[in-house]
ZADO-1210 file (C-alpha; in nm, 4 decimals, padded with zeros to 6 digits):
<atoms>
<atom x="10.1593" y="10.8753" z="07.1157" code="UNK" pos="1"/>
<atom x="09.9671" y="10.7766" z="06.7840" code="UNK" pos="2"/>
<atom x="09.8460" y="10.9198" z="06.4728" code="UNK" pos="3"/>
<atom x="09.5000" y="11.0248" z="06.3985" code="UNK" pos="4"/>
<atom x="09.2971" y="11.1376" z="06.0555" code="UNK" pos="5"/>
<atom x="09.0889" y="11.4161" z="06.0287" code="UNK" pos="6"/>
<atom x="08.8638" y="11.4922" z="05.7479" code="UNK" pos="7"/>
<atom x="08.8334" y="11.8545" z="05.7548" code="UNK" pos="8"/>
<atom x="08.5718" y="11.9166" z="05.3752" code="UNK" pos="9"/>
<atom x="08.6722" y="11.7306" z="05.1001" code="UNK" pos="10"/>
<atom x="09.0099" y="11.6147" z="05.2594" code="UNK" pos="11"/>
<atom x="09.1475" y="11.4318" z="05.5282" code="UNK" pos="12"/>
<atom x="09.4748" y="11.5264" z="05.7073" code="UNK" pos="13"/>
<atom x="09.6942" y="11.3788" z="05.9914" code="UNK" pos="14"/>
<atom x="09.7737" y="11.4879" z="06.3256" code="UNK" pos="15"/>
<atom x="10.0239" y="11.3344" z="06.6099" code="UNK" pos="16"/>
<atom x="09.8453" y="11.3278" z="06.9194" code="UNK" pos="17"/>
<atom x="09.9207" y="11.1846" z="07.2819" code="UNK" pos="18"/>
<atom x="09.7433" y="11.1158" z="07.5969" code="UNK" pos="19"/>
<atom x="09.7938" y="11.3023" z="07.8874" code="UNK" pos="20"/>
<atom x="09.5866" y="11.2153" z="08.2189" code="UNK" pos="21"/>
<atom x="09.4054" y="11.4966" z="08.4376" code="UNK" pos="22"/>
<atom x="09.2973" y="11.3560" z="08.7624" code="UNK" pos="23"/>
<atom x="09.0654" y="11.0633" z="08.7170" code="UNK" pos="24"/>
<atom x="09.0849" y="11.1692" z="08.3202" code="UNK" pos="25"/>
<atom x="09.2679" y="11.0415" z="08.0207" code="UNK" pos="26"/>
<atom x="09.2325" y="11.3243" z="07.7956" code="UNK" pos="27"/>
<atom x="09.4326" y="11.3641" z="07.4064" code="UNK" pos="28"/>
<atom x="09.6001" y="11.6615" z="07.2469" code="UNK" pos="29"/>
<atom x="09.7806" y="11.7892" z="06.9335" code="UNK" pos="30"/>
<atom x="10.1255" y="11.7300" z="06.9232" code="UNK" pos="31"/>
<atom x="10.2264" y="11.8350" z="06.5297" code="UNK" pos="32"/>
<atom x="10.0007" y="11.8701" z="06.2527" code="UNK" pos="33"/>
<atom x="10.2110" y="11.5842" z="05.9826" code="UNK" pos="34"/>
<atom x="10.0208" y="11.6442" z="05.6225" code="UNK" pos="35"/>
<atom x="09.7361" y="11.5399" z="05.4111" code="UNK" pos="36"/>
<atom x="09.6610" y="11.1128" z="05.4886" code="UNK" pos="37"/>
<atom x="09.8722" y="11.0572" z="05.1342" code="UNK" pos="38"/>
<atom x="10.1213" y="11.0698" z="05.3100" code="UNK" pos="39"/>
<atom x="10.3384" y="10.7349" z="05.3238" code="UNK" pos="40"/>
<atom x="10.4498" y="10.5486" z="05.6463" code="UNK" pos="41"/>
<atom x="10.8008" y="10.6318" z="05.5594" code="UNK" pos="42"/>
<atom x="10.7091" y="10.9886" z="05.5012" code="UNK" pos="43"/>
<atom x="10.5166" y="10.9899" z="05.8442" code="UNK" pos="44"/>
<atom x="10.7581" y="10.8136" z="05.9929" code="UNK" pos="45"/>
<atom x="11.0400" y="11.0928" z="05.9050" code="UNK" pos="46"/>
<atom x="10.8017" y="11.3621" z="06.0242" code="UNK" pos="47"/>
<atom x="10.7527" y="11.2239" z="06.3063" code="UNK" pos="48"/>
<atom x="11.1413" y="11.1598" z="06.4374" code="UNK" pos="49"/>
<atom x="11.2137" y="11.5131" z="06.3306" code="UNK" pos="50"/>
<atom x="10.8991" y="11.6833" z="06.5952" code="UNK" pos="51"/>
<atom x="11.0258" y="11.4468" z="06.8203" code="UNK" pos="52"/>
<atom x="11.4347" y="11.5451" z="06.8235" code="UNK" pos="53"/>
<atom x="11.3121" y="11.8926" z="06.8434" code="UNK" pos="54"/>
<atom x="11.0158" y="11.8465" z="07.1348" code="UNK" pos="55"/>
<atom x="11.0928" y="11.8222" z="07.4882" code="UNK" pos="56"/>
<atom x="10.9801" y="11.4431" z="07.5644" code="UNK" pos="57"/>
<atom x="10.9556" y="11.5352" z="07.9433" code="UNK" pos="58"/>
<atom x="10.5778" y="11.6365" z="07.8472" code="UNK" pos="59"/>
<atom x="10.5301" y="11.3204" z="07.6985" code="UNK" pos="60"/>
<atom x="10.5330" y="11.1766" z="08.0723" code="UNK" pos="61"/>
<atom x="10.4544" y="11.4599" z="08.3223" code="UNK" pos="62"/>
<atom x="10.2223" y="11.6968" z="08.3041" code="UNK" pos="63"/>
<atom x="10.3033" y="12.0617" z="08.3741" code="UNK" pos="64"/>
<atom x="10.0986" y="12.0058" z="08.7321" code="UNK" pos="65"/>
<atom x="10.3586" y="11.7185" z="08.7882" code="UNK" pos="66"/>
<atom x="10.6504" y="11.8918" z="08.6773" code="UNK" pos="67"/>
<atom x="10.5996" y="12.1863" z="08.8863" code="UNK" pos="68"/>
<atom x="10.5349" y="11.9716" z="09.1977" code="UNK" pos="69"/>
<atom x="10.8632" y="11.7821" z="09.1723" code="UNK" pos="70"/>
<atom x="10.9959" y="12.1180" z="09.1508" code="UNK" pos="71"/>
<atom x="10.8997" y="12.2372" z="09.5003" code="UNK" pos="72"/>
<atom x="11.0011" y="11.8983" z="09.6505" code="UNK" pos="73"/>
<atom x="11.3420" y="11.9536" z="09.5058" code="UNK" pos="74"/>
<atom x="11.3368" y="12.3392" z="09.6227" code="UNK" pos="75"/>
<atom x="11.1778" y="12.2374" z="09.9527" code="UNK" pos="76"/>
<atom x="11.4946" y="11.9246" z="10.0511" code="UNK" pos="77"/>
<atom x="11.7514" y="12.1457" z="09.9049" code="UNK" pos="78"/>
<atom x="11.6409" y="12.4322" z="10.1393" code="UNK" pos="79"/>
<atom x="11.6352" y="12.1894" z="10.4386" code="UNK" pos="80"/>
<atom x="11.9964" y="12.0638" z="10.3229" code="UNK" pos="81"/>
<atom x="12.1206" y="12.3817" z="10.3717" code="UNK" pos="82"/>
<atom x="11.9188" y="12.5312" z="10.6710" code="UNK" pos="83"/>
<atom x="11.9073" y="12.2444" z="10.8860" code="UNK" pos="84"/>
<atom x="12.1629" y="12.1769" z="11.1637" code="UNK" pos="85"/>
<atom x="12.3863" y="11.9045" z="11.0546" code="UNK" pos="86"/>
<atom x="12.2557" y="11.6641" z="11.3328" code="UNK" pos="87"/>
<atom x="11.9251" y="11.7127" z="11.2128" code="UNK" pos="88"/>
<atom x="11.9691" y="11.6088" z="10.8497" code="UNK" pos="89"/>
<atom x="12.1443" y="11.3339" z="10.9877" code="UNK" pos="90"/>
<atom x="11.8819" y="11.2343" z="11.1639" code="UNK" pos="91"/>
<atom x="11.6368" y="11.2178" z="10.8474" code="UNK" pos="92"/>
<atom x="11.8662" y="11.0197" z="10.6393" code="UNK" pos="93"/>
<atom x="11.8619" y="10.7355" z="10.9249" code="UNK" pos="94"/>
<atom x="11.4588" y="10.7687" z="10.9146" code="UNK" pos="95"/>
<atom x="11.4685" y="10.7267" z="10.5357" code="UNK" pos="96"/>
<atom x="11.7395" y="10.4338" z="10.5464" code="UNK" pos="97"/>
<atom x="11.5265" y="10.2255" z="10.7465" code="UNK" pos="98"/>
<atom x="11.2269" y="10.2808" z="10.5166" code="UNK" pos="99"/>
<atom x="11.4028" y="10.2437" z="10.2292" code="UNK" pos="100"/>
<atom x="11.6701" y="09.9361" z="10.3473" code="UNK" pos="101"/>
<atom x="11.3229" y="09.7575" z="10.4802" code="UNK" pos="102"/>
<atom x="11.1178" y="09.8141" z="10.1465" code="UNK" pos="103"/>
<atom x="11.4034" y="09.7256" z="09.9097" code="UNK" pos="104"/>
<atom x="11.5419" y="09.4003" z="10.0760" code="UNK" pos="105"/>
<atom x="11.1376" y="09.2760" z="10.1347" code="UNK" pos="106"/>
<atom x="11.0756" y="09.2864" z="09.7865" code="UNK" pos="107"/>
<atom x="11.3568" y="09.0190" z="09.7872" code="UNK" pos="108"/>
<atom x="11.2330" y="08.8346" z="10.0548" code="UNK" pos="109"/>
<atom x="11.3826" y="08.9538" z="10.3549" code="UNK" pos="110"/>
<atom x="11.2233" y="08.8556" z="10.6327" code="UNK" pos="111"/>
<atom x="11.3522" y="09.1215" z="10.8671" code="UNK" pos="112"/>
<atom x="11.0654" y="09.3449" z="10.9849" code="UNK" pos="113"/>
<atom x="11.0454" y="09.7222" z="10.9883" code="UNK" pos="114"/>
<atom x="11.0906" y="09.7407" z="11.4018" code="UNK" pos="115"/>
<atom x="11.4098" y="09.5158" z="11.3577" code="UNK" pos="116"/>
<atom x="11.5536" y="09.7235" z="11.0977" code="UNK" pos="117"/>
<atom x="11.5493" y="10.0588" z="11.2921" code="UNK" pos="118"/>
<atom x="11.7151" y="09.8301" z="11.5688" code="UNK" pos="119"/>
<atom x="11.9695" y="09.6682" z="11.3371" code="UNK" pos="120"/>
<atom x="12.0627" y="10.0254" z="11.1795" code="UNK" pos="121"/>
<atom x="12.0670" y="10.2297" z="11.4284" code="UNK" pos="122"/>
<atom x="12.1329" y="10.0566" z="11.8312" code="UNK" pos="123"/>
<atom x="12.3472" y="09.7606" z="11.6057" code="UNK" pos="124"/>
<atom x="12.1224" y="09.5034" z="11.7782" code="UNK" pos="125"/>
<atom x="12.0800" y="09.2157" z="11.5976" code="UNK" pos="126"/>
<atom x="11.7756" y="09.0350" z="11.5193" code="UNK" pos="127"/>
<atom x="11.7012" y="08.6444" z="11.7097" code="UNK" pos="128"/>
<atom x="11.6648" y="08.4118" z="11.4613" code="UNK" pos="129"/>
<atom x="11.7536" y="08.5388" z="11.1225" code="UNK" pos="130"/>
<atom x="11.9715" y="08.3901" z="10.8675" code="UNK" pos="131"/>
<atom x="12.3114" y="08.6155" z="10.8285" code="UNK" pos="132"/>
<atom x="12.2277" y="08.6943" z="10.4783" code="UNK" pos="133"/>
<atom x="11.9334" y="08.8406" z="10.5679" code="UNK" pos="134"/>
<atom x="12.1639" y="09.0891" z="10.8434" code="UNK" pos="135"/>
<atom x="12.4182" y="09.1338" z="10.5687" code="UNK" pos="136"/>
<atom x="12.1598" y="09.2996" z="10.3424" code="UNK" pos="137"/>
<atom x="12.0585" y="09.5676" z="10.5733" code="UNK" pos="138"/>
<atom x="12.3970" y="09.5881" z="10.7106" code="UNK" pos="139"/>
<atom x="12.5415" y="09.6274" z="10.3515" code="UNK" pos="140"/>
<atom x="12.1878" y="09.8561" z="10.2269" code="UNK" pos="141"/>
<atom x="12.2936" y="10.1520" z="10.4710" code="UNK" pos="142"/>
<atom x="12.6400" y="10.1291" z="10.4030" code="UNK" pos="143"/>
<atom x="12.5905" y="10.1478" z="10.0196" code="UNK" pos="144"/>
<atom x="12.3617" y="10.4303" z="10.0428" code="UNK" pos="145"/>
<atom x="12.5850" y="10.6879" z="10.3128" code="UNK" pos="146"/>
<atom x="12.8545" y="10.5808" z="09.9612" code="UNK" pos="147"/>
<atom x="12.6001" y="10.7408" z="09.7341" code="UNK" pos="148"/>
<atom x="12.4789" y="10.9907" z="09.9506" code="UNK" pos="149"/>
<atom x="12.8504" y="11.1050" z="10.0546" code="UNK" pos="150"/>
<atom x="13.0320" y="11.0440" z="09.7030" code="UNK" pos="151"/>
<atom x="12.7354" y="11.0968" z="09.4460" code="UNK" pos="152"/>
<atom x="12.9871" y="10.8885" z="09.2018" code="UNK" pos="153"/>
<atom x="12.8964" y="10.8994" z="08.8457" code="UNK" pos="154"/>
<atom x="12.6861" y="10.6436" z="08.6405" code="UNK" pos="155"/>
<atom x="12.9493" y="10.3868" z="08.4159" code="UNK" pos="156"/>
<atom x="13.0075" y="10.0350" z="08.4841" code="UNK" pos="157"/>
<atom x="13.2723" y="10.0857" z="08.7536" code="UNK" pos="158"/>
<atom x="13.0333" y="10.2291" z="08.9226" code="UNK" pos="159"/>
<atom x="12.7911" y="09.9592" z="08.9236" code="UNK" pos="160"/>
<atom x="13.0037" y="09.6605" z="08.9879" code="UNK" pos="161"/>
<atom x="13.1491" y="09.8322" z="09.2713" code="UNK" pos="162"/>
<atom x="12.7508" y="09.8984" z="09.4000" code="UNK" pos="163"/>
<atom x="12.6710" y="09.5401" z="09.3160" code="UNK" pos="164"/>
<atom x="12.9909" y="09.4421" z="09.4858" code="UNK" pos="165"/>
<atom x="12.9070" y="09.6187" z="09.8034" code="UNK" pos="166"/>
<atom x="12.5319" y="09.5540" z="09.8299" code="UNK" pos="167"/>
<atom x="12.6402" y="09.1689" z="09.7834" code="UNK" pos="168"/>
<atom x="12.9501" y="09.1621" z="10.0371" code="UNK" pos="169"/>
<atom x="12.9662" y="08.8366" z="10.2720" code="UNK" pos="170"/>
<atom x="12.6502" y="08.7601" z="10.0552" code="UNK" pos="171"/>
<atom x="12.7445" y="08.5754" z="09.6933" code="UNK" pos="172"/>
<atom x="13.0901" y="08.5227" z="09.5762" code="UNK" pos="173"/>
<atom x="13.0060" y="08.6451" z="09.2578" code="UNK" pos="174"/>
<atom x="12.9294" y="09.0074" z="09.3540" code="UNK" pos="175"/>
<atom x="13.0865" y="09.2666" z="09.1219" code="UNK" pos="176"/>
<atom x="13.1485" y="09.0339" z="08.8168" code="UNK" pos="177"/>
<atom x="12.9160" y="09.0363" z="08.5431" code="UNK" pos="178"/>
<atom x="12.6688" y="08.6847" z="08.5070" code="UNK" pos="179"/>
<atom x="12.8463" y="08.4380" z="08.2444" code="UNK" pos="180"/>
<atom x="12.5291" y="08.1784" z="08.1879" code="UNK" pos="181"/>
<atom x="12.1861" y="08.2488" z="08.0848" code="UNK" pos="182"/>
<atom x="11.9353" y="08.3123" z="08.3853" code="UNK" pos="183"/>
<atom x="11.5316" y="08.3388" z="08.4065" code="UNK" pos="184"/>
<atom x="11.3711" y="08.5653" z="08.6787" code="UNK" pos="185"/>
<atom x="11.1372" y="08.3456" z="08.8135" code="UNK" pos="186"/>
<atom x="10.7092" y="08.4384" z="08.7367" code="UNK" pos="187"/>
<atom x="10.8573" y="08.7016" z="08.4372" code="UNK" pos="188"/>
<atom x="10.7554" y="08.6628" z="08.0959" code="UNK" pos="189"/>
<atom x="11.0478" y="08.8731" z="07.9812" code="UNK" pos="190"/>
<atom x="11.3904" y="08.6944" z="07.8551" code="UNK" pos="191"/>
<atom x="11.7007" y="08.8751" z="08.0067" code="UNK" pos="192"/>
<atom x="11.9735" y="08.9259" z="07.7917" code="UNK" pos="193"/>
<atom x="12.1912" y="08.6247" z="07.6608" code="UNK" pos="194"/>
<atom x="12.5082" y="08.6136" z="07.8786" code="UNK" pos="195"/>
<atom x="12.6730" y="08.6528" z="07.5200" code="UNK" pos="196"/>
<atom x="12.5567" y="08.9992" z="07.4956" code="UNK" pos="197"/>
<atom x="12.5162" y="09.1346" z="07.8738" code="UNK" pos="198"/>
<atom x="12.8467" y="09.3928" z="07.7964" code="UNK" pos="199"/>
<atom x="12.6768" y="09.4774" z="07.4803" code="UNK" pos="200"/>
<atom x="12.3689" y="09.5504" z="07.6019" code="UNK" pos="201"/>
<atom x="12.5017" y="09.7348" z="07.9448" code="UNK" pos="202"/>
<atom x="12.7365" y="09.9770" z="07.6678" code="UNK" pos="203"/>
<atom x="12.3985" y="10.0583" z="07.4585" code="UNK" pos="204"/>
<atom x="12.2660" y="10.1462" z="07.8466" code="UNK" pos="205"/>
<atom x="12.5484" y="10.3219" z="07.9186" code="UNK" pos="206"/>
<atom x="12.5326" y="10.5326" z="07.5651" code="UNK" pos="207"/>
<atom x="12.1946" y="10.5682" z="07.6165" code="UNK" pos="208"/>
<atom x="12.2012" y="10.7117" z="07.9559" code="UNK" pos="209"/>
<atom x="12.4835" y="10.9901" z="07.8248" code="UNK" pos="210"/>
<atom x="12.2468" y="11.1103" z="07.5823" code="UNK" pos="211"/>
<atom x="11.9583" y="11.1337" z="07.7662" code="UNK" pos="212"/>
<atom x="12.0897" y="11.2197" z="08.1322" code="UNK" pos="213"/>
<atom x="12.0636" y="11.6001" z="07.9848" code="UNK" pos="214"/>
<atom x="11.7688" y="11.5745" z="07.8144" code="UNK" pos="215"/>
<atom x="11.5107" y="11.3445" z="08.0713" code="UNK" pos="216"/>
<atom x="11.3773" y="11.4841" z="08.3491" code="UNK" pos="217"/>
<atom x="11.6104" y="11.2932" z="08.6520" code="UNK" pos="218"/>
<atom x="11.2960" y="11.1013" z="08.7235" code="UNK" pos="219"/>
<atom x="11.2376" y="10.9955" z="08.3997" code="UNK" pos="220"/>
<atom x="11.5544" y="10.9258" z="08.3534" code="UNK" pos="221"/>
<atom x="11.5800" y="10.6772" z="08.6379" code="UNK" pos="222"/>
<atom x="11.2344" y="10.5003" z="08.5838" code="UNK" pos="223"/>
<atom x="11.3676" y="10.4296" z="08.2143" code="UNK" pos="224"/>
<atom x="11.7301" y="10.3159" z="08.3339" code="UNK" pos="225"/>
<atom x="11.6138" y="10.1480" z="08.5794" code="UNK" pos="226"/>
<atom x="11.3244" y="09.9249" z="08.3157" code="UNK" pos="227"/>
<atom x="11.6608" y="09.8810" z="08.1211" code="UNK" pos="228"/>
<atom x="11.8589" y="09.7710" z="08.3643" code="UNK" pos="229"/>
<atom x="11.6421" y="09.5375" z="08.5125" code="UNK" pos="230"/>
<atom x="11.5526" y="09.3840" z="08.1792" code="UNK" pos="231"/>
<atom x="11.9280" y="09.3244" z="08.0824" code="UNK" pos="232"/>
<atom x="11.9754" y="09.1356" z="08.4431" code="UNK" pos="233"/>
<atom x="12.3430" y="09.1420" z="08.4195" code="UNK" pos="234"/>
<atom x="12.4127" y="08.9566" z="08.8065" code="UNK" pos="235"/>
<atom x="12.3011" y="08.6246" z="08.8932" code="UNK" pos="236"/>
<atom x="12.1682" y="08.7819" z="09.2053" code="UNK" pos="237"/>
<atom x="12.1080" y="09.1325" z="09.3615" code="UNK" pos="238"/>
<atom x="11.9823" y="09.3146" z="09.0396" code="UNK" pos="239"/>
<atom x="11.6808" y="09.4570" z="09.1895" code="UNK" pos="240"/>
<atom x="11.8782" y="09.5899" z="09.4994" code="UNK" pos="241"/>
<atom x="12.1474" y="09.7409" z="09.2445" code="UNK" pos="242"/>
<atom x="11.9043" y="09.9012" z="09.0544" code="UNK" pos="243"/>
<atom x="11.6916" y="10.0285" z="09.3122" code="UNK" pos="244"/>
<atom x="12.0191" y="10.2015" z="09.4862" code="UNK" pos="245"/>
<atom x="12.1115" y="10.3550" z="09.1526" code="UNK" pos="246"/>
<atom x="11.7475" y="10.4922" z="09.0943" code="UNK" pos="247"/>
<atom x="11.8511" y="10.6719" z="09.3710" code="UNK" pos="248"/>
<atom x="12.1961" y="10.7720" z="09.3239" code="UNK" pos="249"/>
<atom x="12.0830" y="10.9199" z="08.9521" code="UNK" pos="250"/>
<atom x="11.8186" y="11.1270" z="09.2077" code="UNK" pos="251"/>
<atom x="12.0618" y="11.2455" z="09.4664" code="UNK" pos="252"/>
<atom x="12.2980" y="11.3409" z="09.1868" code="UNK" pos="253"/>
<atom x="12.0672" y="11.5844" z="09.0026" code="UNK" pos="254"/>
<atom x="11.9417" y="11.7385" z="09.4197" code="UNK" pos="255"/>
<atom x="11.6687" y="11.5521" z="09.3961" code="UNK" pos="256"/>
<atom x="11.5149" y="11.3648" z="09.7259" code="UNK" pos="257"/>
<atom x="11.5677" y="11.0062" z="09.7018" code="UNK" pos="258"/>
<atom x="11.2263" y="10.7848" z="09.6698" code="UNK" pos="259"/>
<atom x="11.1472" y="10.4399" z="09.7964" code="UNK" pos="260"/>
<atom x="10.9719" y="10.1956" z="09.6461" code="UNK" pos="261"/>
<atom x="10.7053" y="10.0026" z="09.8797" code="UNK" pos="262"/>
<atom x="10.7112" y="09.6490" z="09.9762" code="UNK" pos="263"/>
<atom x="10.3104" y="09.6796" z="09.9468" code="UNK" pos="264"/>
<atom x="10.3475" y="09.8127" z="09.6152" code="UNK" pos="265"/>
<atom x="10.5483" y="09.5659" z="09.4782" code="UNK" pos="266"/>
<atom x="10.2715" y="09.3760" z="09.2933" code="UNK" pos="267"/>
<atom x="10.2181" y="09.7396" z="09.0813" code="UNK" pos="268"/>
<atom x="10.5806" y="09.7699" z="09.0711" code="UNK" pos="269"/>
<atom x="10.6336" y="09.4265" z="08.8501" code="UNK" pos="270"/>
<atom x="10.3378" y="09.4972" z="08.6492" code="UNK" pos="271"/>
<atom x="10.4859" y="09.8185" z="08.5204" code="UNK" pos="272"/>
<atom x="10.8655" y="09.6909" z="08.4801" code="UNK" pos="273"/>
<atom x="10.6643" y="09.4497" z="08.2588" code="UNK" pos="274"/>
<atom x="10.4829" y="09.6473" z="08.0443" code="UNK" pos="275"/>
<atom x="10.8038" y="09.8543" z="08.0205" code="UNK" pos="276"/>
<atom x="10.9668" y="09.5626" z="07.8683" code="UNK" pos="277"/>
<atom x="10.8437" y="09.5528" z="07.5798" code="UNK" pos="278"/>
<atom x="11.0357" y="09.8517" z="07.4405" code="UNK" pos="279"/>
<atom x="11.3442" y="09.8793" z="07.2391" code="UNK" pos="280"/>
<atom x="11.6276" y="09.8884" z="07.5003" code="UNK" pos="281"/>
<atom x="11.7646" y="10.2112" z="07.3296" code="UNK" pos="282"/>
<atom x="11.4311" y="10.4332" z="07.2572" code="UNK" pos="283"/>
<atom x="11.2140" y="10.6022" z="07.5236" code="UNK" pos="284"/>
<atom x="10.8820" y="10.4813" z="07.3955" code="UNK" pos="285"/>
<atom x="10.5959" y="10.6302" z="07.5777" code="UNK" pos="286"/>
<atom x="10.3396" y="10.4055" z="07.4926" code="UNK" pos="287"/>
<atom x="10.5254" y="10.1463" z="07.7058" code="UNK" pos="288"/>
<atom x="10.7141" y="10.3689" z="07.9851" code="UNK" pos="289"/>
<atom x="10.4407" y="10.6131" z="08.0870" code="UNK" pos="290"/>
<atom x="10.3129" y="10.3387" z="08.3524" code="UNK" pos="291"/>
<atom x="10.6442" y="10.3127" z="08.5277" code="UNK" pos="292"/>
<atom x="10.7255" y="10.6698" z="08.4783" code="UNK" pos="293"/>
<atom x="10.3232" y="10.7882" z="08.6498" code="UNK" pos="294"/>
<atom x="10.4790" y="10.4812" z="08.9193" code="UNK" pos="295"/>
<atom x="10.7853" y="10.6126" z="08.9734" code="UNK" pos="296"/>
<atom x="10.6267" y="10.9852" z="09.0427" code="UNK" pos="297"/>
<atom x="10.3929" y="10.8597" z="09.2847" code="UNK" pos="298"/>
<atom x="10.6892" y="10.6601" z="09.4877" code="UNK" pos="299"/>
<atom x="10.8642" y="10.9781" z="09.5265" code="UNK" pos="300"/>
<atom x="10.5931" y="11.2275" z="09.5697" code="UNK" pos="301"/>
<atom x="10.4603" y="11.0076" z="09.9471" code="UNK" pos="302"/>
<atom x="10.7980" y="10.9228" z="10.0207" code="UNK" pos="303"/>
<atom x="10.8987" y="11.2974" z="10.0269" code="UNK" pos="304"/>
<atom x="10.5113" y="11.3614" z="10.2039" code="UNK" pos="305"/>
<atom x="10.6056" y="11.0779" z="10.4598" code="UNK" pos="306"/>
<atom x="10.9507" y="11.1203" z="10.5582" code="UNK" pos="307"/>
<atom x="11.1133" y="11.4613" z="10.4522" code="UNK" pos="308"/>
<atom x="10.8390" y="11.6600" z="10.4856" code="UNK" pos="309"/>
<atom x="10.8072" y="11.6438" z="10.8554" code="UNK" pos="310"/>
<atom x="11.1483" y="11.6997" z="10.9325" code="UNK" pos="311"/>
<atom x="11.2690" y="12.1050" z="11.0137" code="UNK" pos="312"/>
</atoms>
């Protein structure tokens, strides 16, 4: 979003303007006409922050084309929730856990490959040769997610540490309690919060998320909580996996599929957490979340294409 003069005869006037991307094509468009250019930057400034508490942000993100297809994926699951036999759906939710327990724990490192998985999940038959912690991840993934997908509890920090707590059982000692020493995510150029100020910073998340869990589209919504999240790093360990799992709880809440975010992508998937760092924690800037939010969209759009698609 930016401001641009126009000289229209003797005169030149202001207009807020955005960037919304057709295809291949990055093309602008009016938002608000603001004044004449006399204006000053506190004047603008006030102009702008009262279009923007009446406007519907969502179309700062997704385009009407985007909007209408996340529609018809949440029709389409929704119908198959309710049509299919009950054997069936379980059936998809096991494909999806091993895509999604697979992708979430190799962006960590696991070494456990995609064959293994659907062996570990489903026959219980454990992988030769791997380290327990690497078993325990999986093992505590799927039972974290059939939590979510059965209790759909709300987002708060009791919430989280219990997530945290789970996805970290016979794993780290520390799971559920909140980091008490400064920490650097290794190859980031982003500082996490100061240990001083984690419960500060998680309560501005929390506020924020109450006053924009009715206003954000739920995809929105999680791509920003999830920037926010990450950023704040409250856990010595496990802070992707937690924040990846409530991605999808914030989905499953509001009937939306849940997505999956690729191992292969995961180069993409740090470049856009950090140009998403560089907003303020409590604002929903779309000059620096519209590449995590377009990331986000296309993570859920083929993981509804290549899993729940082809079921029913």
């Amino acid at each position: 979003m930016y401001v641009e003069k126009r000289k229209i005869g003797n005169n030149e006037y202001l207009y807020l303007k955005t960037s919304e991307r057709k295809g291949d094509k990055v093309r602008s468009k009016n938002i608000a006409y603001l004044g004449k250019a006399q204006m000053s930057k506190k004047e603008i400034d006030e102009k702008i922050s009262i279009i923007m508490e009446n406007k519907d942000i969502n179309n700062e993100f997704l385009t009407k084309e985007q909007m209408d297809k996340l529609d018809y994926i949440k029709k389409d699951f929704n119908k198959k929730l309710k049509t299919l036999p009950k054997q069936l759906i379980e059936d998809i939710f096991k494909d999806f856990k091993v895509f999604y327990i697979y992708n979430t724990n190799s962006i960590e490192g696991n070494t456990i490959s995609l064959k293994e998985t659907g062996l570990l999940l489903n026959d219980n038959l454990t992988p030769q040769g791997k380290d327990l912690r690497e078993i325990y991840d999986h093992i505590n993934g799927k039972d974290v997610f059939d939590y979510i997908l059965e209790e759909k509890p709300d987002i708060k920090e009791e919430t989280i540490l219990d997530i945290h707590s789970k996805l970290l059982n016979n794993i780290d000692k520390r799971a559920g309690a909140i980091r008490t020493h400064n920490v650097r995510v290794l190859g980031a150029t982003f500082n996490t919060s100061d240990y001083r100020y984690v419960r500060t910073d998680l309560n501005i998340l929390y506020n924020w998320y109450k006053k924009n869990k009715n206003k954000l589209h739920p995809l929105i919504l999680s791509a920003l909580f999830h920037e926010k999240f990450e950023r704040i790093h409250p856990f010595y360990d496990g802070n992707g996996r937690t924040g990846r799992m409530l991605v999808n709880l914030m989905l499953i809440r509001n009937n939306y599929p849940p997505l999956i975010i690729k191992n292969k992508d995961r180069m993409q998937y740090y470049e856009v957490l950090d140009k998403a760092h560089k907003a303020d924690i409590n604002k929903n800037t779309f000059e620096f979340y519209k590449y995590i939010v377009e990331f986000f969209y296309d993570q859920q759009i083929k993981t509804y294409e290549e899993i729940f698609s082809r079921w029913g």
